[in-house]
Every structure is written in structure tokens, then in C-alpha cells.
Steps between C-alpha positions, in 0.01 A plus 500: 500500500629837382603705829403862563683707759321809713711820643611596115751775597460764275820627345532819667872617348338659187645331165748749395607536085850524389541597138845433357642698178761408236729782529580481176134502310332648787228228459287307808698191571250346794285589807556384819242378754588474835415459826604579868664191750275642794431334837133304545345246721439222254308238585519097367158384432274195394217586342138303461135585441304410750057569560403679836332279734276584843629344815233279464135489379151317584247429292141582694249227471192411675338185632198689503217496184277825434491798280767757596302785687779765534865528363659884510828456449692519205868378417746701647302545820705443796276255706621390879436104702171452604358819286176364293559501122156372389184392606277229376132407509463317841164336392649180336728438824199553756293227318802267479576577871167386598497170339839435650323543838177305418728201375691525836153520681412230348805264521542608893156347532612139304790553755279481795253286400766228400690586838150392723477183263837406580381547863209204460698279353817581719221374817369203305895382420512494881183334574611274251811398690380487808214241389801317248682442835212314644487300188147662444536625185612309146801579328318617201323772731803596645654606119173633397534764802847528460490566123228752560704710759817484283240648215372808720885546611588558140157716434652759732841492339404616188208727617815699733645463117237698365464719791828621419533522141163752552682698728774526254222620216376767762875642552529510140146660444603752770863570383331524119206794692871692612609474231243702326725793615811484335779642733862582325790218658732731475611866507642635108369639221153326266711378192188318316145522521292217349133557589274810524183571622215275409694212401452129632737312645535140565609336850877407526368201679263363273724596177724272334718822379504586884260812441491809293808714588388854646801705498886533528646641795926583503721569806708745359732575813806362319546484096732233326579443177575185360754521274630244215879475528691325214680181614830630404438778806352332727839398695539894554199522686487525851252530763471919691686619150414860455272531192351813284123440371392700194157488338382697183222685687821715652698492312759751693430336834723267640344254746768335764468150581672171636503151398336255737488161313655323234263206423708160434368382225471650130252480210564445164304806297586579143782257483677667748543377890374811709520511899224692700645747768303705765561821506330723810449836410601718837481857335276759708284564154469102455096628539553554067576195431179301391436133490559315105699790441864440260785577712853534381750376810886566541644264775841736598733217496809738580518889541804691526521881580682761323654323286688601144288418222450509125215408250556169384550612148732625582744197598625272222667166516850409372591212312790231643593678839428844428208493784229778489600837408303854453650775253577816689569859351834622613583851351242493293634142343317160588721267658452108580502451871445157649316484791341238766175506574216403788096427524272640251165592475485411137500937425758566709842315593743494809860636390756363779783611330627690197300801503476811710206756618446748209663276252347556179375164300374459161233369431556323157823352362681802361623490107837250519733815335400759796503180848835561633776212474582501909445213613305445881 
């Protein structure tokens, strides 16, 4: 993936022109451009585009069924926990509740009349014994009795069964009824509204989808962007880096930021093997940045201050040993000068050594008959 590096340093030593004269004709030889060697902080970046993402998000649903009564707010409507959103048509959930109750009215009354059966034949087993131990009743009586008390025993089990799965259905009737207020779960900002006024919804209970979604509701008290670092970058990338956020709806603003995950495994997209990083943007204005929005991110993988730099074009690279070298104008001449150099920014590079303050640089190779034969 192509790189793009932030914190461009605009060339501030205007390019200055040198014109050059045969003495004999009088005629324009060539013009000079050149530069100043000037002192910067330059800055060693990795650069990825990234989309701004919400701390987190919840997508509101209801367990309740009924025609929305009352919604007033509107995306971008900052909304705090527990604050109602919505209200829905209660009607549905009242008649629901009330068969819940009548079926648990009516299994509570299986309960107890299978409870008193199981008390008759719970007195007959042990009338049955007591007369079995005086050998005055048969065998077959005694299984008959038995048989019938183990039967009641069981009747009560599975009425306490029902007696509980109704209570369950009431819960759910009632907690459906609550529902028919919609409270927000969290404090942020309404990102998405997906029913108005007058519309039906459908019970997240009874729904196979799980219910018609009602709204969108972000936490927007930290932003990240998750950015899409190329695998031959990756290794630079470090958890707490210093990063600069950029997005085309400010296009002068530069948001500050730091890097708080580098997720472990990549994804193959176009071809190319791309690793997602977290980046947490801590800038005061962070408030601009909206969710889905393209952000450009520079990870500051080494920064040096005041520093002597030039404009890459500047530097030029010799064949066999000749290193990197810059063309200089001494006296009004351009001379070869070799020179070693640091980091770059991919704009601007790092001179260590060769080069002073004020130095003047051209910009282009000069014609061979006016570059100077001194060697670095």
C-alpha cells in the first residue's frame, strides 16, 4: 500500500534564481533554483486510512408490540441512561398481561387441587399398609393404592411445572407492559432513528428477527479510528505511539491522537495483507470528528527537533561508492558535495553531515559544463 506522510514542512527558504552569462556572447547560460539548509522538527511517519468509530454503540429494541405513540428526538440529539426515547401503545401489553395472569390463576388452582388429591391417596397408601401388615388386604390392592398415590405424586409435579412456567409468562407480559416506554441504555448522542410516529412494531420476543429495531444510540466519550496498516508497516507500530488524525471536513485542523491496539491478525483486501490498528483520538476538539467518517492517520514513528533539512529533491544518489550527494552553489558556481543523511518524512530529509545552516542547495541537477569538478 502506497504510504502518505502528514506534517509536510513547507519550504520556507524561498527558491532563489541564479542566471549565469557567457562573457563572451552575453547570452543566458542557466537558472539556478535553490533552496536554504534551515533547521526543522521533522517527523518519521506511517501513514494509513482509517473510518472514525464511537466508543461503542447499541442498537434500541423492544420486547414490547404496539404502535409507537411518541418519538421527539431526532439524530444528533444528545439523549442520557434512563431518559425515555419513545413510547408505544400500551393496549396490546395490558391484554397480554392479563392472560398471563388468568393462565397462572388457573394453573395455581390445578396446583392445589392436585396437591389435596395427593393428600387422599397419601392417607389411603397408609391405611393400606397398616391393613397389608395384618395380612388384611391382597397384594393386588396394595399396588392398586400404591400405583394410584405414585399417580397423584406426579399430578402435582407437573402442575408446580405449570405453575411456574405461568409465572414466567406473567414476568414477561409485565417486563413487555415496561417496556412500552423505551428508556435510552446509555448516555451519547441518537446516531439512527428507525421508526416514527404511527408505525407498528412487532415484539422482540415473539419475532424470529428479534423485533423491529427502534433507534441507534452512540457513546461518543472517546473516538477511535480504525485504521488499515499495510503489512510491510505493521512491525513499526507500537502501542501509546503519538499519532496526527486528519479528515477532509478540516481540512487545516490537525487532530492529536495515540495508538492503543494493534490487532494480531491481518486481512487479505485487494490482494494486499492489511493490519487493523486502533487509534484513540485524545485532541480537546475530538467533538468534530463524526462516526463513518474517512480519516487519514500518521503514527510518529520517530521525531527529531531542529534538525538540518532539505527537500528530498534535492538529494541524489551516486553510483559505486559515491553515497548521496546535494549540489551546492559556492560563489555563485554549483559544486558536488557529498553528504550523509538521517530520517525522512518523504518531503523533507535529515542531513547529519555535509551541509551547513544557510547553505544554498539546488534544486535540479545543474547543466554538466557549469557543476564544479571538486570533489566532496
Amino acid at each position: 500500500m502506497k504510504k502518505f506522510f502528514i506534517f509536510i514542512t513547507i519550504i520556507s527558504g524561498l527558491a532563489i534564481g541564479y542566471m549565469f552569462y557567457d562573457k563572451s556572447s552575453g547570452k543566458r547560460l542557466e537558472e539556478f533554483k535553490v533552496v536554504k539548509v534551515e533547521r526543522k522538527n521533522l517527523d518519521m511517519v506511517i501513514s494509513a486510512s482509517g473510518i472514525v468509530e464511537p466508543n461503542f454503540f447499541i442498537e434500541v429494541k423492544s420486547k414490547a408490540s404496539g404502535k409507537v405513540l411518541d418519538f421527539p428526538y431526532e439524530p444528533g440529539d444528545k439523549v442520557t441512561t434512563g431518559e425515555r426515547l419513545l413510547i408505544l401503545d400500551p393496549g396490546t401489553e395490558l391484554r397480554s398481561k392479563a392472560q398471563s395472569e388468568a393462565d397462572l390463576a388457573r394453573a395455581t388452582a390445578e396446583l392445589q387441587s392436585a396437591e389435596a388429591d395427593l393428600i387422599e391417596k397419601t392417607s389411603k397408601l397408609a391405611r393400606a399398609r397398616a391393613l397389608s401388615a395384618k395380612n388384611l388386604l391382597s397384594a393386588e390392592k396394595m399396588e392398586a393404592v400404591q400405583a394410584s398415590a405414585a399417580q397423584a405424586k406426579a399430578h402435582v409435579g407437573t402442575a408446580e411445572a405449570a405453575v411456574r412456567k405461568a409465572k414466567l409468562f406473567v414476568e414477561d407480559a409485565q417486563e413487555r407492559l415496561t417496556d412500552t416506554k423505551i428508556l435510552s441504555p446509555i448516555t451519547g448522542i441518537l446516531i439512527e432513528k428507525f421508526v416514527e410516529r404511527g408505525q407498528i412494531i412487532s415484539s422482540g420476543i415473539t419475532s424470529f428477527s428479534g423485533g423491529t429495531p427502534l433507534c441507534s444510540v452512540a457513546d461518543l466519550s472517546r473516538i477511535f479510528i480504525m485504521a488499515s496498516v499495510d503489512e510491510t508497516d505493521i512491525g513499526q507500530v507500537m502501542v501509546d505511539q503519538k499519532a496526527k488524525i486528519t479528515v477532509d471536513a478540516y481540512p487545516e485542523k490537525v487532530f492529536n491522537g495515540v495508538v492503543t491496539r494493534a490487532y494480531p491478525m491481518g486481512e487479505a483486501k485487494d490482494n494486499i495483507t492489511i493490519f487493523k490498528v486502533k487509534v484513540e483520538a485524545t485532541d480537546k476538539k475530538r467533538d468534530l470528528l463524526k462516526p463513518k467518517m474517512t480519516a487519514n492517520v500518521d503514527m510518529i514513528v520517530k521525531s527529531k527537533s531542529n534538525v538540518l533539512v532539505v527537500p528530498d529533491e534535492t538529494i541524489k544518489t551516486g553510483k559505486d561508492k559515491d553515497g548521496e550527494y546535494v549540489y551546492v552553489l559556492e560563489n555563485g558556481v554549483p559544486a558536488k558535495r557529498g553528504v550523509t543523511i538521517g530520517i525522512s518524512n518523504g518531503f523533507d530529509t535529515e542531513i547529519l553531515t555535509g551541509l551547513s545552516e544557510g547553505d544554498k542547495v539546488l534544486l535540479r541537477y545543474p547543466d554538466k559544463k557549469h557543476a564544479s569538478r571538486k570533489k566532496p
